[in-house]
N, C-alpha and C positions, 0 to 999 in steps of 0.2 A: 742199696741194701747192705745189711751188715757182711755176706757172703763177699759182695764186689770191694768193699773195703778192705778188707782182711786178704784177700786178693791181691789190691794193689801195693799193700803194704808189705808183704810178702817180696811181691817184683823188686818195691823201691830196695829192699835191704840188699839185693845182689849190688857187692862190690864194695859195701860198708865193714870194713876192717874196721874201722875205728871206733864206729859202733857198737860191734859184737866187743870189741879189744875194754869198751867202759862196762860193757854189761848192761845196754841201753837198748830199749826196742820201740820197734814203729808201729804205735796202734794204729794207726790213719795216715794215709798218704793219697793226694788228690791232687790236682791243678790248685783247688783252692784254700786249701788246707792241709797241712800236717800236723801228727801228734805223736810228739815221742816219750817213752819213760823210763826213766834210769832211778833206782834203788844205791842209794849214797852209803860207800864202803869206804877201805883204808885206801884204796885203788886212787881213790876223785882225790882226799886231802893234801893240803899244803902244811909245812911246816909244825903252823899254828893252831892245827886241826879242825881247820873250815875246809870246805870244795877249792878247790885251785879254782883260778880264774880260767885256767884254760880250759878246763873241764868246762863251764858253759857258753864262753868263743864256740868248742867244739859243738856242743848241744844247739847252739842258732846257727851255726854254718850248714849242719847237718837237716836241718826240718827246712831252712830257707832254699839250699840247694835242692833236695828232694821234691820237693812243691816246685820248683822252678824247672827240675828237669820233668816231670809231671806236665807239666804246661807246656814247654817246648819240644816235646817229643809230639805231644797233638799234629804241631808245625815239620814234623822230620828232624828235630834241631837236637841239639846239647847245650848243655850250660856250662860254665867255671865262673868261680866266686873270684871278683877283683877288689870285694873291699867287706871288710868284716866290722862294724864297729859294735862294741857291746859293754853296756854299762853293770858292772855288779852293785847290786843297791841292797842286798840284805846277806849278813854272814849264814852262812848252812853248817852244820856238822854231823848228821843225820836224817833218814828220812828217805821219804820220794820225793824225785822233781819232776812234774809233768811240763814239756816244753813245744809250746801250739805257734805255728808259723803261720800265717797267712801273707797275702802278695799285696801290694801296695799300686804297683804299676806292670804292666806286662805289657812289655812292647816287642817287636820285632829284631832289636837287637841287643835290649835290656831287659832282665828285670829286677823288681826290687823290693825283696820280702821284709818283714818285721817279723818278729821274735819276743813270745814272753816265755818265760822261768820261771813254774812257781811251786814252792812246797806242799807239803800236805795238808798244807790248812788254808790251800788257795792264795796265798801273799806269796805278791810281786817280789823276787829274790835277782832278776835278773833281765833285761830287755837288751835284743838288738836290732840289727838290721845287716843286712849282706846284699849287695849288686851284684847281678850274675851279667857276663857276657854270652847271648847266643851265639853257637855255633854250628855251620854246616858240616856234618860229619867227611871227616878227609881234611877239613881246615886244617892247617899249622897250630901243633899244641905242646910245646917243650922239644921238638925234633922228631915228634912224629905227627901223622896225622890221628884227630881227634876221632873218641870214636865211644862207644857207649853201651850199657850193658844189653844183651843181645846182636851186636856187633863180632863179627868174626875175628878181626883185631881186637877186641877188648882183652883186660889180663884173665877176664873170667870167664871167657869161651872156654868150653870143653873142646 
């Protein structure tokens, strides 16, 4: 239902600084699906007055992770992204980008989303893909243990 969507999408944005920080939101977030959408300002431009490229790195890290921790919280688990690759295939300098993830493989200690980017007249401006590694929450994750949002460790416990 559109209620349980708008729900979950809701959950997924706790802990998304970099999100809110582009001025991008999550219409849909599911195990099998995300969809996010960002409205193209001075904020996203490069130099030359196109989107930075990091700007949509960020945008498929962001729906691929979301989706993948979606699916591995099913299992009790977390995720972290170990490999980003992302092609920019059309210049942007205005506009919306709607950018829709779905999962490719979801394994038990993997998974491994794709990623499209596309403008407001539906062309492909950008595709990736992200490998996340499952993890058991308390695992080893930078020097501390891993942990996840509704987690009492997380940085976004109240």
């Amino acid at each position: 239902s559109d209620t349980t969507r708008e729900a979950a999408a809701e959950e997924a944005e706790v802990g998304q600084g970099w999100l809110h920080a582009m001025g991008a939101r999550i219409l849909e977030a599911g195990p099998s699906q995300v969809v996010v959408e960002m409205s193209v300002d001075g904020r996203h431009l490069q130099p030359m007055g196109i989107v930075h490229g990091g700007v949509y790195c960020g945008l498929v890290e962001t729906v691929c992770s979301v989706g993948a921790y979606q699916s591995a919280s099913l299992k009790g688990m977390l995720v972290v992204g170990v490999d980003n690759s992302t092609s920019f295939l059309k210049a942007v300098r205005e506009g919306v980008l709607t950018t829709t993830g779905t999962p490719i493989t979801q394994g038990r200690k993997t998974e491994l989303w794709r990623a499209e980017v596309r403008n407001a007249a539906g062309r492909l401006v950008a595709s990736g893909q992200v490998r996340l590694l499952c993890l058991n929450p308390g695992d080893p994750l930078a020097g501390k243990g891993a942990s996840g949002p509704g987690h009492k460790d997380h940085p976004d416990a109240s």
